[in-house]
TIDO-623623 format. One line per 5 residues: their letters; for each residue x, z, y of N, C-alpha, C. Coordinates in Angstrom, 3 decimals. Example, Ala and Ser with C-alpha at 12.3 -4.5 7.8 and 13.67 -1.06 7.14 Angstrom:
as> 13.190,7.800,-5.690,12.300,7.800,-4.500,13.200,7.800,-3.300; 12.850,7.080,-2.250,13.670,7.140,-1.060,12.900,7.870,0.030
This chain:
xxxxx> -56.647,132.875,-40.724,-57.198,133.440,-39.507,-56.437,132.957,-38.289; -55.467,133.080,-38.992,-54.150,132.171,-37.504,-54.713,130.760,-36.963; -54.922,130.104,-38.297,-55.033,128.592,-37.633,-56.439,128.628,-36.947; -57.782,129.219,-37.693,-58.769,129.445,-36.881,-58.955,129.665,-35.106; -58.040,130.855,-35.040,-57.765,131.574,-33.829,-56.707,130.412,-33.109
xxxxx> -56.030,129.730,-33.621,-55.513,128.523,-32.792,-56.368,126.946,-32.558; -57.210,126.894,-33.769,-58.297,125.779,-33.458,-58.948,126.426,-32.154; -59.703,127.741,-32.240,-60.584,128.158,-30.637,-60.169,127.745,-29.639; -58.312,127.843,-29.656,-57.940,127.934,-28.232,-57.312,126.688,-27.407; -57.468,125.341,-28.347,-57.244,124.192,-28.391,-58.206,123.174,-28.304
xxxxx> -59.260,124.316,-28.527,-60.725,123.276,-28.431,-61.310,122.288,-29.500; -60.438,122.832,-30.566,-60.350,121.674,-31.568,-61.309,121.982,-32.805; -61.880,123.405,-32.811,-62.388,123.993,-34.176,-63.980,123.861,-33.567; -65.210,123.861,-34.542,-66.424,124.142,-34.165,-66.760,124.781,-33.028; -66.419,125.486,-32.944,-66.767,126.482,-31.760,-66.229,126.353,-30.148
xxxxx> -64.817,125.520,-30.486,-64.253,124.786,-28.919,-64.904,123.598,-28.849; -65.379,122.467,-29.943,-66.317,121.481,-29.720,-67.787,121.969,-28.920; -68.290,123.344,-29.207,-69.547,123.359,-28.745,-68.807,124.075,-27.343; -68.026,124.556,-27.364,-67.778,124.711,-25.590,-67.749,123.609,-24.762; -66.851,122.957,-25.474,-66.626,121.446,-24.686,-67.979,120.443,-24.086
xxxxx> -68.693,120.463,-25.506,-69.696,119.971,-25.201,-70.611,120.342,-23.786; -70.774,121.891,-23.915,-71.539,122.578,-23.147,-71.036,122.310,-21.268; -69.830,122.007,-21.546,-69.629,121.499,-19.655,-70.065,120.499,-19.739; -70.900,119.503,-20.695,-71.349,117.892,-20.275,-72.787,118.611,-19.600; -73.360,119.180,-19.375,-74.763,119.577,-18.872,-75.061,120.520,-17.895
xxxxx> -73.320,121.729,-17.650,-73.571,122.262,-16.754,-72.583,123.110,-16.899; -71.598,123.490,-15.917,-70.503,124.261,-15.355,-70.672,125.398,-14.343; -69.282,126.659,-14.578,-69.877,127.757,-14.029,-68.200,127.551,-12.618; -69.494,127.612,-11.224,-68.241,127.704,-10.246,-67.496,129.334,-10.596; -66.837,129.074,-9.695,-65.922,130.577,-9.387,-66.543,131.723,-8.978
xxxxx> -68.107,131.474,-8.786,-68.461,132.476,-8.075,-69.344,132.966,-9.320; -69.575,132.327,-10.446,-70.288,132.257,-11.629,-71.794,132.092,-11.466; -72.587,131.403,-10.537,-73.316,129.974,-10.317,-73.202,129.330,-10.916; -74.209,128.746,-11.362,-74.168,127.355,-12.273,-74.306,126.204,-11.314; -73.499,125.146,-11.867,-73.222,124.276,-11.286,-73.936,122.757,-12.072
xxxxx> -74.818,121.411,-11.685,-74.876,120.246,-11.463,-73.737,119.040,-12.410; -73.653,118.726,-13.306,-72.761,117.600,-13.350,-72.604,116.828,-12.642; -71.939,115.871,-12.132,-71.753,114.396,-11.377,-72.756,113.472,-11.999; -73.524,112.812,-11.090,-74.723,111.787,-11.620,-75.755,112.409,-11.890; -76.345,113.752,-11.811,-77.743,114.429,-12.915,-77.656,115.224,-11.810
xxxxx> -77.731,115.276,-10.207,-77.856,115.771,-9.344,-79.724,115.812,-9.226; -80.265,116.902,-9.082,-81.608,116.816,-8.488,-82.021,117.347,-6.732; -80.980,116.777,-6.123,-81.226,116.717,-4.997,-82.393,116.212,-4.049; -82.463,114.988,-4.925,-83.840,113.768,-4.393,-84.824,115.090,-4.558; -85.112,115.106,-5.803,-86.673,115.527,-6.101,-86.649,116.966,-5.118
xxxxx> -85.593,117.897,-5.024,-86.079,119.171,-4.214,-85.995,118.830,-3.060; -85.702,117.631,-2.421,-86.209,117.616,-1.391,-88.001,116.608,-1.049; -88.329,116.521,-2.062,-89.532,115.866,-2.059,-90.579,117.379,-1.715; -91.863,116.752,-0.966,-92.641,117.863,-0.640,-93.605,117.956,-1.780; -93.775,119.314,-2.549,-94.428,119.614,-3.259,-96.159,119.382,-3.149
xxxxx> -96.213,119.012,-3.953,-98.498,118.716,-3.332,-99.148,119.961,-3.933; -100.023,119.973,-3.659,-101.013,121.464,-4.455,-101.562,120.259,-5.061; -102.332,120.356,-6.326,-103.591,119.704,-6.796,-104.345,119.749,-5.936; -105.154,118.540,-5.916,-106.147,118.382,-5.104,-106.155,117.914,-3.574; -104.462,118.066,-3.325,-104.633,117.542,-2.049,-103.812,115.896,-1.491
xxxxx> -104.286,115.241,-2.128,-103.754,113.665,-2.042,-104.554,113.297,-0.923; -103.846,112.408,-0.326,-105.016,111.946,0.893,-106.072,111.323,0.346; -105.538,109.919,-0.274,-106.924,109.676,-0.202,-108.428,110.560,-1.312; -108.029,111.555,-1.739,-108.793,112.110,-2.220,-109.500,113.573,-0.982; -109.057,113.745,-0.429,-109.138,114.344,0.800,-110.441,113.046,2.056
xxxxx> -110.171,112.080,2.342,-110.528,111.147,2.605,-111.963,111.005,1.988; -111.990,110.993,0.806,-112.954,110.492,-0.260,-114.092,111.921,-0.249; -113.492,113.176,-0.187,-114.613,113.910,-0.219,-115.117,114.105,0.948; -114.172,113.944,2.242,-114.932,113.965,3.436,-115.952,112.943,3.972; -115.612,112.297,2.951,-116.789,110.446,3.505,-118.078,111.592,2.664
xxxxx> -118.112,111.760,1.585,-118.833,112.266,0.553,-119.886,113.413,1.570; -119.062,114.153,2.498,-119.697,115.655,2.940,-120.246,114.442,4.574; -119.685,113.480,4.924,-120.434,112.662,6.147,-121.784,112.217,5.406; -121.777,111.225,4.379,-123.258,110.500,3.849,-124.167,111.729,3.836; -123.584,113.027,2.890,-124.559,113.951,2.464,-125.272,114.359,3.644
xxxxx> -124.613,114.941,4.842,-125.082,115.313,6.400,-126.554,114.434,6.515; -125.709,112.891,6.477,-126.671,111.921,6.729,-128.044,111.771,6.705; -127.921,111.667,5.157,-129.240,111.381,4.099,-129.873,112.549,4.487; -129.502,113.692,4.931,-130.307,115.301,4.843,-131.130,115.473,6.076; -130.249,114.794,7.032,-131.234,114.436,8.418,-132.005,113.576,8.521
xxxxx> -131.796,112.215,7.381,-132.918,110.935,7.501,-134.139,111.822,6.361; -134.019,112.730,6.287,-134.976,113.124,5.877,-136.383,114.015,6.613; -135.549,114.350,7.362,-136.590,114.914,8.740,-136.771,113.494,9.967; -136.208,112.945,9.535,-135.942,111.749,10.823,-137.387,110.081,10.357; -137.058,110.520,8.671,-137.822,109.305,8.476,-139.478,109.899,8.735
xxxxx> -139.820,111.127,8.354,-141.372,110.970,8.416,-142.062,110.432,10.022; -141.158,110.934,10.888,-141.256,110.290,12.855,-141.372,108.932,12.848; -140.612,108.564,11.701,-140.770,106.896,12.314,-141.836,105.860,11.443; -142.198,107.051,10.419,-143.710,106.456,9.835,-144.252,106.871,10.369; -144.834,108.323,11.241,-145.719,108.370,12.061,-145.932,107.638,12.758
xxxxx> -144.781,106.600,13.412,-145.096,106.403,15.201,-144.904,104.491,14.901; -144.884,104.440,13.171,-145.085,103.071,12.650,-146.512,102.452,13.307; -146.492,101.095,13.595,-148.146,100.873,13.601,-148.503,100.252,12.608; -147.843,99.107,11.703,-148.779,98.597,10.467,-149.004,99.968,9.500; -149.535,99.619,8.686,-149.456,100.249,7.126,-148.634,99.884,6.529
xxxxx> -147.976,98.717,6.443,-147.174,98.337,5.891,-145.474,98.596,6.074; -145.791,99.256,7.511,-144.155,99.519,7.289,-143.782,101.455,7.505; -145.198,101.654,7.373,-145.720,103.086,7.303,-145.064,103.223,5.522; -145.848,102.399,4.844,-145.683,102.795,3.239,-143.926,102.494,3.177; -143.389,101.341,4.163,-142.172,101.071,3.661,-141.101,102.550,3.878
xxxxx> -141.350,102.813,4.943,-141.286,104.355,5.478,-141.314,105.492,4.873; -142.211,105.754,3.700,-142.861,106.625,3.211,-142.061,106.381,1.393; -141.739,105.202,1.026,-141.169,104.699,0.034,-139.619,105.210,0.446; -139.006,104.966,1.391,-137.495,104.990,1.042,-137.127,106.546,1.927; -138.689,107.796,2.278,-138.464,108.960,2.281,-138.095,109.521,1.015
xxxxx> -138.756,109.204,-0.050,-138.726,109.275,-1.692,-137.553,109.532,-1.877; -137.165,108.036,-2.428,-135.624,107.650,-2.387,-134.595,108.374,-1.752; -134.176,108.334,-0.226,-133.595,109.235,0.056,-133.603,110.830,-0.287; -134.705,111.419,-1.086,-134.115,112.635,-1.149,-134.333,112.731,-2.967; -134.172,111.623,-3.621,-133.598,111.494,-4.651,-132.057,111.288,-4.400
xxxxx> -131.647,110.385,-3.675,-130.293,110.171,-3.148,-129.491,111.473,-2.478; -129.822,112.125,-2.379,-129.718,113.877,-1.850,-128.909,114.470,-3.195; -130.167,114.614,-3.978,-129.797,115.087,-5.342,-128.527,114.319,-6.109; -128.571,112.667,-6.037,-127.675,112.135,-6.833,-126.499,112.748,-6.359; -126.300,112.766,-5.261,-125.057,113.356,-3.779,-124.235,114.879,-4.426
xxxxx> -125.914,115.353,-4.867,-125.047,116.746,-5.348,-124.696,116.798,-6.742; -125.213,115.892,-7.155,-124.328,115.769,-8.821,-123.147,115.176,-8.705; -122.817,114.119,-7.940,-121.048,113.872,-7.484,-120.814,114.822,-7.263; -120.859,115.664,-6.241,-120.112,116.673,-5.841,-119.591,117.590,-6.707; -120.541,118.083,-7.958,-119.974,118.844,-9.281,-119.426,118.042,-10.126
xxxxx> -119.280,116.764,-10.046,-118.223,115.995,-10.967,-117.367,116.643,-10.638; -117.099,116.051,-9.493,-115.348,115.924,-8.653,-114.680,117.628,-8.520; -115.790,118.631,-9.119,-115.351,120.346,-8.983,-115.511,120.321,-7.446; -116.401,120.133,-6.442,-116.763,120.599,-4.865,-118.020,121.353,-4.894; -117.921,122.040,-3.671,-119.602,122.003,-2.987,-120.354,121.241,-2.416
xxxxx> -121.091,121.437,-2.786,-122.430,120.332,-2.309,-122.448,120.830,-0.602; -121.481,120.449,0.563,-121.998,120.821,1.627,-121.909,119.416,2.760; -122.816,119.566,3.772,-122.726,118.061,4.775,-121.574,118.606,5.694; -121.111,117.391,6.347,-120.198,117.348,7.409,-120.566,116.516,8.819; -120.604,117.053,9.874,-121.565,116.276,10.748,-121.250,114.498,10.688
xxxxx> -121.989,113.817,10.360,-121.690,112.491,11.125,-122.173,112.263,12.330; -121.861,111.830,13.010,-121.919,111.398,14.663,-122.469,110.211,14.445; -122.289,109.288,13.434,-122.839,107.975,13.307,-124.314,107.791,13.583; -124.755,108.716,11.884,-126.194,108.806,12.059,-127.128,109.349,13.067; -126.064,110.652,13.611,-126.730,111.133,14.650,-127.151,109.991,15.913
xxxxx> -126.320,109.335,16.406,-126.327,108.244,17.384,-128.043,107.663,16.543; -127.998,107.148,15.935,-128.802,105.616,15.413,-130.282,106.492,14.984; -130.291,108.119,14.737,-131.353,108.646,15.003,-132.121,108.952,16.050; -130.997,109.259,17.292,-131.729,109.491,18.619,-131.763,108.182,19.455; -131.264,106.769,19.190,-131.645,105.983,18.768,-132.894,105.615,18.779
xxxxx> -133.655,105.519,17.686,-134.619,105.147,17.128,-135.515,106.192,18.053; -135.857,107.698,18.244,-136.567,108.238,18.798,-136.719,108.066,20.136; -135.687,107.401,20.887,-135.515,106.778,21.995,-137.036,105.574,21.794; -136.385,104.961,20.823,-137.455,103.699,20.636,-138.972,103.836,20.868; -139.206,105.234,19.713,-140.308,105.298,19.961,-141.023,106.050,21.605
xxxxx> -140.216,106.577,22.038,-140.524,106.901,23.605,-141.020,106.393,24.545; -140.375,104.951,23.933,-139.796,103.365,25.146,-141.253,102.192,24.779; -141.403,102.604,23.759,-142.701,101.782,23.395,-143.600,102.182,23.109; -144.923,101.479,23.062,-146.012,101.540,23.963,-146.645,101.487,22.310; -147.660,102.567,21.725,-148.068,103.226,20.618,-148.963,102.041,20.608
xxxxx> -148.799,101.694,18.495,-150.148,100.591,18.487,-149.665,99.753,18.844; -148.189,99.409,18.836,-147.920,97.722,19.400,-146.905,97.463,18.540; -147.190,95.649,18.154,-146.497,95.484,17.239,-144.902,95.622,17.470; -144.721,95.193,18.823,-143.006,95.444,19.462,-142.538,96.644,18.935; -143.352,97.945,19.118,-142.712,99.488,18.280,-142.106,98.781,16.877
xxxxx> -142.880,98.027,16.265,-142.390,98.185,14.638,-141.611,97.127,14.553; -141.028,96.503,15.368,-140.251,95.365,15.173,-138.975,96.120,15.341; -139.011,97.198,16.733,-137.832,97.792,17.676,-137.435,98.942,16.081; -138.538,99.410,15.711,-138.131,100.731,14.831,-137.765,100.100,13.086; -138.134,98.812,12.763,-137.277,97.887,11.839,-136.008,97.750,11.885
xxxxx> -135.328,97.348,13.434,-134.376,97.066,13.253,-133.296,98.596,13.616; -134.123,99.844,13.988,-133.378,101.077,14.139,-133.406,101.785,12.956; -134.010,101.112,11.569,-134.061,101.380,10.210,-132.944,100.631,9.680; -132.871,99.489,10.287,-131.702,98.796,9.364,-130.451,99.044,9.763; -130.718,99.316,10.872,-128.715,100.079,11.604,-128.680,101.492,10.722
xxxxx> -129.627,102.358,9.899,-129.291,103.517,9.119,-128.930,102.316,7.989; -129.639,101.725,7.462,-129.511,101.067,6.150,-127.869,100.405,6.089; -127.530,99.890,7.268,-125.958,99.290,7.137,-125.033,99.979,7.286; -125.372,100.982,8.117,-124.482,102.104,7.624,-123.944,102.874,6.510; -125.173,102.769,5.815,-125.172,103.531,4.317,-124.730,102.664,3.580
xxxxx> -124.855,101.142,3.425,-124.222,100.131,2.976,-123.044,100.114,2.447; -122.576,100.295,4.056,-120.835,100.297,4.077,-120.488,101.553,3.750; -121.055,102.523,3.938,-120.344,104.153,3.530,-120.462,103.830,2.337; -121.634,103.938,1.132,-121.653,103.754,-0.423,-120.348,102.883,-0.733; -120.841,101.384,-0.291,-119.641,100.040,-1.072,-118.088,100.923,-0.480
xxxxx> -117.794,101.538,0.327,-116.399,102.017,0.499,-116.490,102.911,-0.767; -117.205,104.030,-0.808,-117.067,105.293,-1.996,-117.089,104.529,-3.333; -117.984,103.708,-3.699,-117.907,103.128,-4.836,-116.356,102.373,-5.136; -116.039,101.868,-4.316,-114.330,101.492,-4.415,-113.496,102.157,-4.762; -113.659,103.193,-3.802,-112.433,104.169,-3.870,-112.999,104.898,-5.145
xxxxx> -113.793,105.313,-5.686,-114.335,106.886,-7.315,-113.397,105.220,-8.218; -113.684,103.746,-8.602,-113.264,103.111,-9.069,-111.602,103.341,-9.014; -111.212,103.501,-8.120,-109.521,103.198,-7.417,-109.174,104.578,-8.076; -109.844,106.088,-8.284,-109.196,107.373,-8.446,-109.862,107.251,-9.844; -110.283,106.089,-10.500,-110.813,106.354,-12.492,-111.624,107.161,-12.217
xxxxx> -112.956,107.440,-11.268,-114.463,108.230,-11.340,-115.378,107.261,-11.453; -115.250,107.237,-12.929,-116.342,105.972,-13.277,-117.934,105.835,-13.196; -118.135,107.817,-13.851,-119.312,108.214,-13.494,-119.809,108.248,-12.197; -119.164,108.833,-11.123,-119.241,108.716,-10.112,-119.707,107.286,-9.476; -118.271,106.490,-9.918,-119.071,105.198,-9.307,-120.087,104.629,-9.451
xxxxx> -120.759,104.840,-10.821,-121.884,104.483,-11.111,-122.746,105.364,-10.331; -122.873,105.868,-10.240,-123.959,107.310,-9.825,-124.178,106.537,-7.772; -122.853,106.320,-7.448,-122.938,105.894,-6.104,-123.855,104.908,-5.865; -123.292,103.832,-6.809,-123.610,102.452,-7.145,-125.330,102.013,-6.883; -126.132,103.421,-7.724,-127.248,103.149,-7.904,-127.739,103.681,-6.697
xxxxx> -127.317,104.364,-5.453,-128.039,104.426,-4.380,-127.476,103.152,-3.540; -126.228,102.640,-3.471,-125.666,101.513,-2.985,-127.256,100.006,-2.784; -127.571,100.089,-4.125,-128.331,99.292,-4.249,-129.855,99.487,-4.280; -130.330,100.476,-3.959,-131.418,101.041,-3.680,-131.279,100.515,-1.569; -130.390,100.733,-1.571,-130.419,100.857,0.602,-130.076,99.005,0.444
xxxxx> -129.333,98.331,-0.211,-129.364,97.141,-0.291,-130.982,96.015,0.066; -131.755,97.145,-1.365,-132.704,96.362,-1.327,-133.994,96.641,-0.220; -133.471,98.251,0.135,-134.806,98.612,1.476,-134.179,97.659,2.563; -132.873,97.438,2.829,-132.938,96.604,3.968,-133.293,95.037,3.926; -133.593,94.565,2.656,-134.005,93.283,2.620,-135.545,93.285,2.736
xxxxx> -136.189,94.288,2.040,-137.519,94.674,2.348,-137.924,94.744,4.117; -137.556,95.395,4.673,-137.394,95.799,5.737,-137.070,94.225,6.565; -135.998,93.509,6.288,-136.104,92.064,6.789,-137.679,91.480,6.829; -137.951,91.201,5.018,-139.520,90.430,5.015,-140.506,90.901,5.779; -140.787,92.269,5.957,-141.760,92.770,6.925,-141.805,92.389,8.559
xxxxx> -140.547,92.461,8.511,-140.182,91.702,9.685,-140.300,90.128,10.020; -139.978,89.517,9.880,-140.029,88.027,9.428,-141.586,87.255,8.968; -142.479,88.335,8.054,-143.671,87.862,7.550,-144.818,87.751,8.752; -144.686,88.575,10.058,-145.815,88.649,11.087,-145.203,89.850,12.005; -144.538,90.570,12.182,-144.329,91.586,12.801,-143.518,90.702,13.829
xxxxx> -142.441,90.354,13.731,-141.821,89.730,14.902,-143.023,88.770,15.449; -143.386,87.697,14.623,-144.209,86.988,15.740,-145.410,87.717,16.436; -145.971,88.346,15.664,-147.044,89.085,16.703,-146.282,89.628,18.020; -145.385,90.277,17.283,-144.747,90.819,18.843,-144.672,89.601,19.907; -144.024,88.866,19.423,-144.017,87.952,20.425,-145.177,87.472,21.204
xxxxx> -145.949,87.297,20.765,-147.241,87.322,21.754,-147.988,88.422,22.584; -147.376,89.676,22.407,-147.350,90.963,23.120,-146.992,90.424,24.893; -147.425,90.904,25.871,-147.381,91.074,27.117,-147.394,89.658,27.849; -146.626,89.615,28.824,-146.927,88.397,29.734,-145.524,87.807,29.206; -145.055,85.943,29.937,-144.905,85.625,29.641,-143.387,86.270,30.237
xxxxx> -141.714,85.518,29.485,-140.614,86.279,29.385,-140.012,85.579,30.733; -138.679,86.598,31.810,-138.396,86.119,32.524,-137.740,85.041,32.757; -136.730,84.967,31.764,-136.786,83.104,31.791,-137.202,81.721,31.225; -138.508,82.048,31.139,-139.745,81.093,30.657,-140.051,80.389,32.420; -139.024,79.164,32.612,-139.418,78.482,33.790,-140.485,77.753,33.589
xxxx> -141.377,77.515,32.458,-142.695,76.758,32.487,-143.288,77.347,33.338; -143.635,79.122,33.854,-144.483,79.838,34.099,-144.203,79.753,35.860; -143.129,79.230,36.168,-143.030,78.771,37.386,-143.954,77.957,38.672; -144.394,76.989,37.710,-145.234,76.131,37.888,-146.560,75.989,37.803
């Protein structure tokens, strides 16, 4: 029992080895606080700022682009039937009337991202679209009903929504890729390329007779010096 009771106090028996050991990981000051070894300091990390889930920028970023398009698409939906009304072919009436469809299929796709990612389905104003809608109703104000110039002017106030949406989709589709939302990206993807192809549509109509008719609309242009003479 002697030598036992002298191994404890020497540090030398089982039980002073596991004391010993026990200051490699952590020591008691004087005030009996635990104390840090030298080198295994976690100073760095408590001073790092803690995140909540969910709030990374660019994921912050990513749902607010998400709540701008949704705004968007929800107003080109009251916005597009005005500009097939005040269309003059048929042809860019139906084109009109085709990518009303679409867009409020694209509505719906909008709110199935939104329950991927765990959000609400709600819009956030864009100022963009707003501009390029009053815009276009400007257009139709400014021109003269029944003329081919309206559908040339309200083509190309279709394709400033269409490039917009362009670039908003191809950014979101990047970034759901960049955060591993694969579904998502796909899901984007397929309205990405739906507005791709109305604005190439939207070109041919243009290009096939609508611009040139216009052009033969009114008298001749002010700097046409033939007309001088």
């Amino acid at each position: 029992m002697k030598q036992s009771t002298a191994n404890k106090k020497n540090g030398t028996g089982k039980t002073g080895t596991a004391s010993k050991n026990s200051k490699i990981t952590a020591t008691n000051s004087a005030d009996g606080s635990t104390m840090m070894p030298v080198g295994k300091s976690n100073k760095g990390k408590e001073n790092e700022p803690k995140r909540e889930k969910g709030s990374a920028p660019l994921e912050k970023f990513f749902i607010d682009s998400l709540k701008d398009i949704y705004y968007a698409e929800q107003k080109l939906t009251t916005a597009i039937p005005k500009m097939e009304e005040a269309a003059t072919t048929e042809e860019l009436k139906e084109a009109f009337n085709d990518h009303l469809h679409q867009t409020q299929k694209q509505v719906k796709r909008l709110e199935k991202v939104f329950n991927l990612v765990g959000k609400k389905a709600e819009g956030k104003k864009c100022e963009a679209i707003e501009g390029i809608i009053k815009e276009a109703e400007s257009i139709i104000e400014e021109t003269e009903e029944g003329t081919m110039t309206r559908d040339a002017a309200l083509i190309i106030a279709a394709q400033k929504v269409e490039h917009y949406e362009i670039a908003t989709y191809g950014g979101l589709v990047q970034l759901a890729l960049t955060m591993d939302l694969k579904e998502v990206a796909d899901i984007l993807d397929t309205t990405l390329m739906e507005e791709e192809d109305t604005d190439h549509k939207l070109t041919e109509i243009a290009e096939a007779h609508i611009n040139m008719e216009a052009e033969h609309e009114g008298a001749n242009y002010s700097w046409d010096k033939s007309s001088e003479f």
